[in-house]
ZAMARGU-4260 file (C-alpha; in steps of 0.2 Angstrom, whole numbers, plus 5000, padded with zeros to 4 digits):
<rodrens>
0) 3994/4706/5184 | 4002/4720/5176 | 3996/4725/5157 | 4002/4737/5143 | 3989/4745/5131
5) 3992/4757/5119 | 3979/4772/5117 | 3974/4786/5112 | 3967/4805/5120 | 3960/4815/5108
10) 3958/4835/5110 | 3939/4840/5102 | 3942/4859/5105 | 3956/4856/5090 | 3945/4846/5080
15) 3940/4858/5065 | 3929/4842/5057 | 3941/4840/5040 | 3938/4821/5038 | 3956/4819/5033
20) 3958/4804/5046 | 3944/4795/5038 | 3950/4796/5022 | 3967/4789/5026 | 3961/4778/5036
25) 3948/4775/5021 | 3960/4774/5007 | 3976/4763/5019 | 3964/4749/5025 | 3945/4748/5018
30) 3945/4752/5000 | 3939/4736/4996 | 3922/4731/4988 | 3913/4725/5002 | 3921/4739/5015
35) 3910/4756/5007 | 3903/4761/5021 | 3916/4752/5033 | 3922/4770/5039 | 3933/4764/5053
40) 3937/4780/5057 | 3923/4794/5055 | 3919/4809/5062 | 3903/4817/5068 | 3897/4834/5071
45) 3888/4834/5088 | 3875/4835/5093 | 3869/4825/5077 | 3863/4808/5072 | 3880/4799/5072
50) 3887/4785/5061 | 3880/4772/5059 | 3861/4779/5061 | 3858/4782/5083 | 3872/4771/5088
55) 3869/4776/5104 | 3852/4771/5107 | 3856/4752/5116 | 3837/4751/5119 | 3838/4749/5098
60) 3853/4741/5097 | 3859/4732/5115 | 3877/4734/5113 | 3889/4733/5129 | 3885/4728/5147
65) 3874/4728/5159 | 3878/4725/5179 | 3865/4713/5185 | 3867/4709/5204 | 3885/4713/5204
70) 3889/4703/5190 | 3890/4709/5170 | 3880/4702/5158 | 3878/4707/5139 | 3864/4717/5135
75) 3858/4708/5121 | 3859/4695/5131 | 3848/4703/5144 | 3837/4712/5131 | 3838/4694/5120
80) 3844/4705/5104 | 3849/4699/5090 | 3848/4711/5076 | 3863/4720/5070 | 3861/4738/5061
85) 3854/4736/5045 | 3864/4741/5028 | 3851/4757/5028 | 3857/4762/5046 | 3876/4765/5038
90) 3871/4769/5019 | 3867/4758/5003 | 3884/4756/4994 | 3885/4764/4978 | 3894/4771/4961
95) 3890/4781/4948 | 3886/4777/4930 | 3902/4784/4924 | 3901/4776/4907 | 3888/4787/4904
100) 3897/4801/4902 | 3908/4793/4888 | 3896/4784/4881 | 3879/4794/4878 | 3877/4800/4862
105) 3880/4818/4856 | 3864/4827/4864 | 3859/4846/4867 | 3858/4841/4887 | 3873/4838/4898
110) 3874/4818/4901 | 3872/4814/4919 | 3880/4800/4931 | 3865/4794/4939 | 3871/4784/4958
115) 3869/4764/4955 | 3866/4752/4971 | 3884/4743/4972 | 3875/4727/4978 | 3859/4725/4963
120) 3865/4734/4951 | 3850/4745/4950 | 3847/4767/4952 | 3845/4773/4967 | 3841/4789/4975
125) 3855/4792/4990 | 3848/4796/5005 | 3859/4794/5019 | 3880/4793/5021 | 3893/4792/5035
130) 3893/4813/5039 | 3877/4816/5031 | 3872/4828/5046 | 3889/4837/5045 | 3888/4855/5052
135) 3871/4853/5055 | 3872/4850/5072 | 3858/4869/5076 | 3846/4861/5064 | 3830/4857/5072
140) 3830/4839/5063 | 3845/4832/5067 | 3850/4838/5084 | 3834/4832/5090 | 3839/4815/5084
145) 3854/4814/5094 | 3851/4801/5109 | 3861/4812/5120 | 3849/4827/5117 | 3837/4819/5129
150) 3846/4824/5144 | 3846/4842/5141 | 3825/4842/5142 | 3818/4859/5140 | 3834/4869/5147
155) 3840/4873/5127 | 3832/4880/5113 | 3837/4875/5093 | 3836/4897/5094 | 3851/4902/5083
160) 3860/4912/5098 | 3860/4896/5107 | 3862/4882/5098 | 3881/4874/5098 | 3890/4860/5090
165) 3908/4853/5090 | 3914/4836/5080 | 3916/4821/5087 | 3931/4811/5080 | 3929/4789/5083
170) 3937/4773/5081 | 3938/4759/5090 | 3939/4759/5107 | 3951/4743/5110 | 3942/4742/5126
175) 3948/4730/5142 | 3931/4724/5143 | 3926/4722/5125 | 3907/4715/5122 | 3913/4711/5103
180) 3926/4698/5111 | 3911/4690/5123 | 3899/4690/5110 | 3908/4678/5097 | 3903/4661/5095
185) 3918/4657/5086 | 3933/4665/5096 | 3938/4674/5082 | 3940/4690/5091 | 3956/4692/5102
190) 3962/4707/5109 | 3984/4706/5109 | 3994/4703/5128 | 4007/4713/5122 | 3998/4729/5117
195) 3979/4727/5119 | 3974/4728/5102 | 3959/4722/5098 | 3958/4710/5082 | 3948/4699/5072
200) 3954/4682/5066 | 3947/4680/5047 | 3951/4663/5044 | 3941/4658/5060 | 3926/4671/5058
205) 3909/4665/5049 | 3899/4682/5049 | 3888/4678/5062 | 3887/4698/5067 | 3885/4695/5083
210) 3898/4707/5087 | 3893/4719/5077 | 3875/4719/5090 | 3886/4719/5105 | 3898/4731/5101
215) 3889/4747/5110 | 3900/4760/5099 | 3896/4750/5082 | 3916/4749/5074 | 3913/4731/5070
220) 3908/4732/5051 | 3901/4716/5043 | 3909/4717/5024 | 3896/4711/5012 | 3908/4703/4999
225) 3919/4691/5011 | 3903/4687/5023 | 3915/4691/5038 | 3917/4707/5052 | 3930/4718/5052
230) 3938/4732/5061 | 3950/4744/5065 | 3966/4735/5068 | 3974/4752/5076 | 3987/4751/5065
235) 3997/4737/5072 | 4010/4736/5055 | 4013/4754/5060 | 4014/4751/5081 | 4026/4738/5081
240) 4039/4747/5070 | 4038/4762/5083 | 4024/4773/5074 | 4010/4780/5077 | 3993/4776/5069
245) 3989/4784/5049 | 3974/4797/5055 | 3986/4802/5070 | 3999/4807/5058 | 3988/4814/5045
250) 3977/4822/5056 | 3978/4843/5052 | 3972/4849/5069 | 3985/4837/5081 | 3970/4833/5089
255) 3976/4813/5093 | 3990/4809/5106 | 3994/4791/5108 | 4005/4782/5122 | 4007/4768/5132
260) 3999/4764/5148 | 4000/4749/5162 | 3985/4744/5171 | 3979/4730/5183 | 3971/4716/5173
265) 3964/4708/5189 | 3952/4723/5192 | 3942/4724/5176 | 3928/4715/5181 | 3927/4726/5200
270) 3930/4741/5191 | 3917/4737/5175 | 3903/4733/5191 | 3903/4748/5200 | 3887/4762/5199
275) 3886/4774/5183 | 3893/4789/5193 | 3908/4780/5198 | 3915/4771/5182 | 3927/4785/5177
280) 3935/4788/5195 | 3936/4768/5196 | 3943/4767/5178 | 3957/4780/5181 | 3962/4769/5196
285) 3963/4756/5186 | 3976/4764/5179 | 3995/4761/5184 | 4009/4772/5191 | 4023/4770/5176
290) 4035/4777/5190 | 4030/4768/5204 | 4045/4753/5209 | 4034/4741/5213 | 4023/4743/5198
295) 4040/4742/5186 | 4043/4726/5197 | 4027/4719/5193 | 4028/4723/5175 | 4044/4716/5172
300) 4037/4700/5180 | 4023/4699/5167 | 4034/4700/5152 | 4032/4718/5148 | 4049/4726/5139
305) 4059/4740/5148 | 4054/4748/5133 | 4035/4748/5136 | 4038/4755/5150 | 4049/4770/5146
310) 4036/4773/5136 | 4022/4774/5149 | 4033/4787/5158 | 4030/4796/5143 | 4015/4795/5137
315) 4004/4810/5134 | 3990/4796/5138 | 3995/4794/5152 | 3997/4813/5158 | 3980/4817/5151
320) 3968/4804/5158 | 3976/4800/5174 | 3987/4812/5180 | 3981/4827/5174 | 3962/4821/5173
325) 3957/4829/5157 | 3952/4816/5146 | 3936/4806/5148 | 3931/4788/5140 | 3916/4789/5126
330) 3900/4782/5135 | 3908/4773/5151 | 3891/4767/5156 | 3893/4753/5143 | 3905/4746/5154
335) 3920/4738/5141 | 3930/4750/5148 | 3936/4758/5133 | 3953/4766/5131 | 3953/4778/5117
340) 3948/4794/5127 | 3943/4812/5125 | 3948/4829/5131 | 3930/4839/5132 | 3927/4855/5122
345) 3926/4874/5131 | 3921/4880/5115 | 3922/4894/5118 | 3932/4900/5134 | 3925/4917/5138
350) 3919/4930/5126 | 3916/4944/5140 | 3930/4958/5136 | 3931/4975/5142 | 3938/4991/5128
355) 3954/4988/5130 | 3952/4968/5126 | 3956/4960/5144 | 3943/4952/5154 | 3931/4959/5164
360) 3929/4949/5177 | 3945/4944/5190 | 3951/4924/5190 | 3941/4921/5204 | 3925/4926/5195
365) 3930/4915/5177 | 3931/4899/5182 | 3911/4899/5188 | 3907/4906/5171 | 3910/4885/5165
370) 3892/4882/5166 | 3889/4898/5156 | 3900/4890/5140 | 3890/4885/5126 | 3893/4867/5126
375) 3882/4861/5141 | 3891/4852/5154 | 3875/4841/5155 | 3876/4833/5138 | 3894/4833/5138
380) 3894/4822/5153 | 3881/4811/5144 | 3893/4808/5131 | 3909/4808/5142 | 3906/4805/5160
385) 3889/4792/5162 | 3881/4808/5167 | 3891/4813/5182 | 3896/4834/5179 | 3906/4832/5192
390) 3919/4824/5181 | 3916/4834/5166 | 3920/4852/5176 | 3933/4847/5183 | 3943/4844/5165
395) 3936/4860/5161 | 3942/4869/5174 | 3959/4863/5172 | 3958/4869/5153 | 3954/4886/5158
400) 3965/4888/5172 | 3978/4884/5161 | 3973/4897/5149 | 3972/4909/5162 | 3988/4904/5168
405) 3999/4910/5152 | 3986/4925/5150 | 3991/4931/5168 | 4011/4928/5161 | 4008/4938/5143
410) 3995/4949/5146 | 3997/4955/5165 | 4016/4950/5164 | 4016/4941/5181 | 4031/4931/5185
415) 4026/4910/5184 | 4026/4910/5203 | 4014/4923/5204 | 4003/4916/5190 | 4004/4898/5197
420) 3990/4900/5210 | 3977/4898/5198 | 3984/4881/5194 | 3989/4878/5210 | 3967/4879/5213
425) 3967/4864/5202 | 3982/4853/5209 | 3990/4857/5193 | 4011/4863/5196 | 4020/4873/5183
430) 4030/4860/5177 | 4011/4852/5173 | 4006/4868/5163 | 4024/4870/5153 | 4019/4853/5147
435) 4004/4855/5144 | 4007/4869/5133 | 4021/4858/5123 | 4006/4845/5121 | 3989/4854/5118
440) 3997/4871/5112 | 4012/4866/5101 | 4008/4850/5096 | 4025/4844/5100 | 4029/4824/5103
445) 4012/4819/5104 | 4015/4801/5103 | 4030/4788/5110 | 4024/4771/5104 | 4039/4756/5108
450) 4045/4748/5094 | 4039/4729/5096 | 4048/4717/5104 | 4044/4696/5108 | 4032/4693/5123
455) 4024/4677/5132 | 4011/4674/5124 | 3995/4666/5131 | 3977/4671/5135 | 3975/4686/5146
460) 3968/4679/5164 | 3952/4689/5164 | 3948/4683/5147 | 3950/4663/5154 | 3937/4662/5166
465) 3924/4654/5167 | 3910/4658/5155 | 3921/4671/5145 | 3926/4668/5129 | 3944/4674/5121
</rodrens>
């Protein structure tokens, strides 16, 4: 059964860490009591302690899956957790005693707003917040604290000339496999046929928060006023009037690309069991040929509008995770196959420069340099990749044989045919780069998101068998 989803492909290396997405995200959808520290977008500087507190250490928390004998399982299931993050893990939500300021009578000292804990009433000493750690990333305190930071062992140093950092933009995921759906009791959660967001119903939700344990990326926020979970809805106002979400418009770096893509809803469940090493290669081939007749055919038979998929034809998600093979999923190894994905930093691409500012070394002898860059491949395949490199390089290597592509055109003045065999290295064609450069250079079209349109509508197959709850 043919699918259409709409995600997203963020680029980190233009991520400069502003915070403008989470505060339009902030100001358009949580700036109700209850919903302080509901940042449903946020951003973190890695490697860092993320938001809410470790959200990546499972053996705490026991979001996602496990495969268990071939077959998934929730991990709090398996670990029999219970226990969502505690308010502390996020931050204690609080004001300031402005009437203070207005109020206190005329003294030689400047009055003062002291912070007062939102929930008793009470002063309080702030301790913690959503991007408490931000740019921190070289300190000794916080990098440490990163869950990822275990993979890299003894091989780095907190030494000032090594250390490195780059943010981490997050929302939900609107994964294919989501643990928050499985997890409820009440069927409250339900993830849309015709564009795969993932939503909660708020009439039907009692606050259990067993989505908020199961959900490995922790974007399922439990508002403390209503009793009830909530998350990010991905905009859907916006989507079905053909536009893209508010931190994709807003965002200053162009860092988020957003499209449509068709996928087989029959293999979720083969693809979410395979090893660690495999789950990005078996995701990407999840992942459907928009061009192919047959796959039209098939999507046309599930309902899906000629519309959707133009669209997919389109769509710089498309390009970028399957095509192109740049863009990685966040953590695969939780298994919901999520779908908002990432384009890994080079941060930066080479340094080495002879007196008259060209490189030193040929082509040949640039792209080895990759495990040289700053950014170790090995944590940023712990972050993007389940720990396979493999995976990680070889988005790298595209990124900097597209760079030394145009360089080879500017700087050497090469013709594009003579300059293309540096992308041909990579199975990359000059129409490929041209593109490309129109996408992660210029910026240009970086969304097509299909205007809404009336679909069947009915429970998603995967999502009706037995022992899965919608």
């Amino acid at each position: 059964m043919v699918r259409a989803q709409i995600s997203m492909v963020m680029v980190l290396d233009k991520c400069i860490g502003c915070h403008t997405c989470s505060i339009t995200c902030k100001h358009v959808w949580t700036n109700r009591e209850g919903q302080e520290y509901a940042w449903w977008n946020n951003v973190e500087t890695r490697p860092g302690v993320g938001y809410p507190h470790r959200w990546e250490d499972q053996e705490k928390y026991g979001g996602g899956w496990v495969a268990d004998n071939g077959k998934l399982k929730l991990r709090m299931e398996v670990m029999k957790k219970r226990d969502p993050p505690k308010m502390e893990d996020y931050y204690i939500p609080f004001d300031y005693d402005y009437d203070k300021l207005f109020d206190e009578n005329v003294q030689q000292e400047q009055p003062s707003a002291n912070p007062v804990n939102m929930i008793t009433g009470e002063r309080m000493d702030v301790k913690w917040g959503p991007n408490w750690d931000d740019d921190l990333a070289g300190g000794d305190i916080y990098a440490r604290m990163d869950p990822n930071w275990k993979v890299l062992e003894k091989e780095i140093t907190l030494n000032f000339k090594d250390v490195f950092m780059f943010y981490l933009p997050r929302i939900c995921n609107h994964c294919l496999n989501p643990a928050c759906l499985y997890a409820c009791p009440r069927k409250s959660i339900y993830k849309r046929e015709e564009d795969g967001v993932v939503l909660i119903d708020q009439n039907r939700c009692r606050g259990y928060r067993l989505c908020v344990t199961a959900c490995p990326y922790k974007k399922v926020y439990y508002n403390w006023k209503t009793g009830k979970s909530e998350k990010c809805i991905l905009c859907y106002p916006r989507l079905e009037t053909g536009q893209a979400t508010v931190c994709t418009v807003s965002c200053v770096g162009k860092v988020r690309y957003m499209g449509v893509v068709l996928y087989d809803e029959t293999r979720i469940e083969e693809v979410a069991n395979v090893p660690d090493d495999k789950l990005v290669e078996f995701q990407r081939s999840l992942i459907l040929d928009p061009f192919d007749p047959q796959v039209i055919r098939e999507a046309r038979e599930a309902g899906i509008p000629d519309n959707y998929i133009k669209a997919a034809q389109k769509s710089p998600v498309y390009y970028m995770f399957k095509k192109w093979e740049l863009a990685l999923p966040l953590h695969p190894e939780y298994r919901t196959l999520p779908m908002v994905f990432y384009v890994p930093p080079l941060n930066p691409v080479i340094t080495a420069l002879d007196r008259r500012g060209k490189y030193m070394a040929e082509y040949k002898n640039i792209l080895p340099t990759i495990d040289e860059l700053r950014v170790p491949i090995r944590y940023l395949a712990s972050l993007f990749s389940a720990g396979n490199e493999e995976e990680v390089r070889k988005s790298l290597k595209k990124l900097l044989a597209i760079r030394e592509y145009f360089r080879l055109i500017e700087v050497e003045g090469l013709s594009k045919m003579e300059a293309s065999k540096v992308l041909a290295d990579q199975g990359l064609s000059i129409e490929d780069a041209e593109l490309m450069y129109k996408w992660l250079a210029l910026g240009r079209e970086r969304w097509t998101i299909p205007t809404a349109q009336k679909v069947k509508v009915g429970r998603m197959s995967h999502m009706k068998k037995k022992g899965r709850r919608r």
